[in-house]
LUMVOBA-465169 format. One record per residue (C-alpha): x, y, z; residue in three letters. Coordinates in steps of 0.2 Angstrom, whole numbers, plus 5000, padded with zeros to 4 digits. Layout:
N
XYZALA...
END
This chain:
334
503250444919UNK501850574918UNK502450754912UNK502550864929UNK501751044924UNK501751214929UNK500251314934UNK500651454925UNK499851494906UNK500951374896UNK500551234908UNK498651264910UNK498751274890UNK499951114888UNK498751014901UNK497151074893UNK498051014875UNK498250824881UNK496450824890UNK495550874870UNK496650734863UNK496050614877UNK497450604889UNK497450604905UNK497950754917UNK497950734936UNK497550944945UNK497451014960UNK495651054966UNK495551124984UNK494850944990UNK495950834983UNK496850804967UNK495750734953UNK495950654938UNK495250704924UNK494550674907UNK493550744897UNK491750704904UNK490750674886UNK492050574877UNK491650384884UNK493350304876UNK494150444886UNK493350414903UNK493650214900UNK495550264902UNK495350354920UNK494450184927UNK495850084918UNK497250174926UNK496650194943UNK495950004942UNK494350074948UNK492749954945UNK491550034931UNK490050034944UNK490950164953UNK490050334946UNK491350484941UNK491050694948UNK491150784932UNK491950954936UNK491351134927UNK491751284926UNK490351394929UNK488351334933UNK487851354916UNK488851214912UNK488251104926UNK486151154919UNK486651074903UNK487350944911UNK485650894919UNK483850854915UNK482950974925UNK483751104935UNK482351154951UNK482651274960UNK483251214978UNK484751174966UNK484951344960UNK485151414976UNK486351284984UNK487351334968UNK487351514971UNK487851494989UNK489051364991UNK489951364971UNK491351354968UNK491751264982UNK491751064988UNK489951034986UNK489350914972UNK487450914967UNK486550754959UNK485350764947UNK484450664933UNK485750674918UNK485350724901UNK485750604884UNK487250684880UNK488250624897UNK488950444894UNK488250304907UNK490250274910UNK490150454920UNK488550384928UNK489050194930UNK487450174921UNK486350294931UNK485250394926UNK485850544937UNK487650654937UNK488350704950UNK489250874946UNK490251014955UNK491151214952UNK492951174960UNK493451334972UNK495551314964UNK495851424950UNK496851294944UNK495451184941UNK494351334935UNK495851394922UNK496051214917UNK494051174913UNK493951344905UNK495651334895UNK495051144889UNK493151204886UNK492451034891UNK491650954905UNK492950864916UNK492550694924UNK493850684937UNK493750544951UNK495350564963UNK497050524956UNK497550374966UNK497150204963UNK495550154967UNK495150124987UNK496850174990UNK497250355001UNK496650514990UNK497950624984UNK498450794992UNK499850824983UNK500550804965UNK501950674973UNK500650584980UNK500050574963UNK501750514954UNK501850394966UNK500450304964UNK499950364946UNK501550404937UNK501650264926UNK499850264920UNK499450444914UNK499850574905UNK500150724916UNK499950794932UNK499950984936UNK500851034951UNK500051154961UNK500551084978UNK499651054993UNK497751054988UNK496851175005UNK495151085012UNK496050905009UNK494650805010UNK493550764995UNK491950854992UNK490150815001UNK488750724991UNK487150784990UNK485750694979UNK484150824972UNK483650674964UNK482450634978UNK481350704989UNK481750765003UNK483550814997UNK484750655005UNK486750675010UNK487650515000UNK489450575007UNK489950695019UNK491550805013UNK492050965010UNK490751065016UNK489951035031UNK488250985035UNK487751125048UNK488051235034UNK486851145021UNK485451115034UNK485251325032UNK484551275014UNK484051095018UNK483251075036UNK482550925030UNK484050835023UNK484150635026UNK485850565032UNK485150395030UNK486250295016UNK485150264999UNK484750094995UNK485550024979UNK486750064969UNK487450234976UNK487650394965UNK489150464971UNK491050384973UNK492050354987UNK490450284997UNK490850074996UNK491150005015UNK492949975011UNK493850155004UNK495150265005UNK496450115014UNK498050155017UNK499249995012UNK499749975030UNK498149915040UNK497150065048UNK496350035065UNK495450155075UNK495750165091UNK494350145105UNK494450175124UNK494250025137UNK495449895143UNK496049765130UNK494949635126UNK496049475117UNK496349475100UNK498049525089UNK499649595101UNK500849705091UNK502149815100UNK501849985102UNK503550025094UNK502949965078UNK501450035076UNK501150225070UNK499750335078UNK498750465070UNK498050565085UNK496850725082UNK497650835096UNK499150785106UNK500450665104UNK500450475111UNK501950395120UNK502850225113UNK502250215094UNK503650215081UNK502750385073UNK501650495078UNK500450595067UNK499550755072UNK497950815064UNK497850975074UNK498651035091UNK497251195091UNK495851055089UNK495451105073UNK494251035063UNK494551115045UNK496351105050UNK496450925051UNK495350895036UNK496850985026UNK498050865034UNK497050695035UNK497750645018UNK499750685020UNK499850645036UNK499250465032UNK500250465018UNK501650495028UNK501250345041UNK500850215028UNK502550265022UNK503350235038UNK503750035035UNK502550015051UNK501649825054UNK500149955058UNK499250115061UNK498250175075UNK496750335072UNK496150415088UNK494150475083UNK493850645082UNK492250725086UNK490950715073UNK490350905070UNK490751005054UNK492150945044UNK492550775058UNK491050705049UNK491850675035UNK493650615045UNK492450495054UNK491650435037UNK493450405030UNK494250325044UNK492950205044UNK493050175027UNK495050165030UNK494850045045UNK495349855047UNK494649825064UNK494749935080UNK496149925092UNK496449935112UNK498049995121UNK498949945135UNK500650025141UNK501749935128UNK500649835114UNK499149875101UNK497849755104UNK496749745089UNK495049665083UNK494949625065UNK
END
């Protein structure tokens, strides 16, 4: 079972120890908890695909401590890239660009960009700095499964296969960072996360939100992601339409702002209708359902403005099918 660490001195230090002999340590950054290992020692990376089961043409994040670090990182540095830095670093906000030789192509899945990011946890920061490498650090779950929150959440699905984890409780945006590829022209979003688009159109006015062709830059962008074992479906107004009938009583409900009558569980993002609030809560609270023993779970929509852009884009990912409602049953479309 991993060893369970402190955030304090002698935990950053033991933690950082294990990552320069090429284990692996899961640590809280404020998205999600990552991952990591050290991002310029292939054989070291290979272990973080292995133990998550994660397919090597899924590219890796590779966190730093400070831009300097990201600028040797990358090929060319303009200066668009300069300025989202200084606005929006440390924070959830990961920049691709063309890689230089010294990143291995497992990072990249063979690409010849990087995409790289300054976490906003001073955890993540103490970590980085206290190891003095480059960390490549994909979430720490198992590949497709829900992202992690919290350092259970890592045991349970993680424990067995690394080295570490760093317990630095419930991680504060919950939701993973937000993709942006320089590598092109105009500037294009590859996932929406962490920081919201509004904000980045004040730098990029022009930025696409058409998905690239291709082989995709960043992680957590494949059509099926971030799944819960218990099916996901997201719920859609309108009378039932046929399909699959399962009782109300068994099903779970994540709802964004008031609670639904007759489900076995019911999951609220955010009574206030907060966005950011129910991005920080997205992750646990389908944690908690998927743990529920439930034959399903039900996702009412939230808007998609600011941080619900990213919800949407993970419920979709999440989602078997949509469901209907009628007074008693789940009617669901697979």
């Amino acid at each position: 079972m991993a060893e369970v660490l402190g955030t304090d001195r002698a935990g950053i230090a033991r933690a950082a120890a294990l990552l320069r002999a090429g284990g692996l340590v899961a640590f809280p950054t404020e998205t999600v908890y990552g991952l990591g290992a050290p991002a310029l020692w292939a054989e070291a990376v290979a272990k973080v695909f292995a133990a998550k089961g994660r397919p090597r043409f899924d590219p890796v994040i590779v966190h730093v401590a400070d831009p300097g670090e990201a600028e040797r990182l990358w090929r060319e540095v303009p200066a668009l890239a300069r300025a989202l830095m200084e606005r929006f670093w440390p924070g959830p906000l990961t920049l691709v660009l063309p890689k230089r030789d010294i990143v291995p192509d497992i990072v990249t899945a063979g690409l010849p960009t990087v995409a790289v990011r300054m976490p906003a946890h001073p955890v993540a920061l103490a970590l980085i700095r206290e190891a003095g490498v480059p960390i490549a650090a994909p979430s720490a779950n198992r590949f497709g499964r829900l992202s992690p929150t919290h350092h259970e959440a890592v045991l349970e699905q993680l424990g067995e296969a690394i080295d570490a984890v760093i317990a630095g409780g419930p991680t504060p945006v919950g939701i993973e960072s937000t993709v942006i590829s320089l590598a092109e022209s105009p500037p294009r979003l590859l996932r929406p996360g962490g920081t919201p688009i509004e904000a980045l159109r004040e730098l990029l006015p022009d930025l696409r939100l058409d998905p690239p062709r291709g082989p995709s830059a960043s992680p957590g962008t494949l059509p099926q992601h971030y799944r819960p074992a218990t099916p996901l479906f997201l719920w859609e107004p309108g009378p039932p339409e046929g399909g699959e009938a399962l009782e109300r009583h068994r099903c779970g409900f994540l709802a964004f702002r008031k609670p639904w009558e007759g489900f076995a569980q019911v999951e609220v993002l955010s009574e206030r209708g907060d966005l950011v609030e129910a991005a920080a809560r997205f992750f646990a609270l389908l944690h908690r359902l998927d743990q529920a023993g439930l034959a399903a779970i039900v996702a009412e929509p939230v808007p998609e403005v600011g941080l619900g852009l990213a919800i949407m884009d993970r419920l979709r990912r999440a989602s078997s099918g949509r469901a209907r409602l009628d007074e008693t049953r789940v009617w669901i479309a697979r």
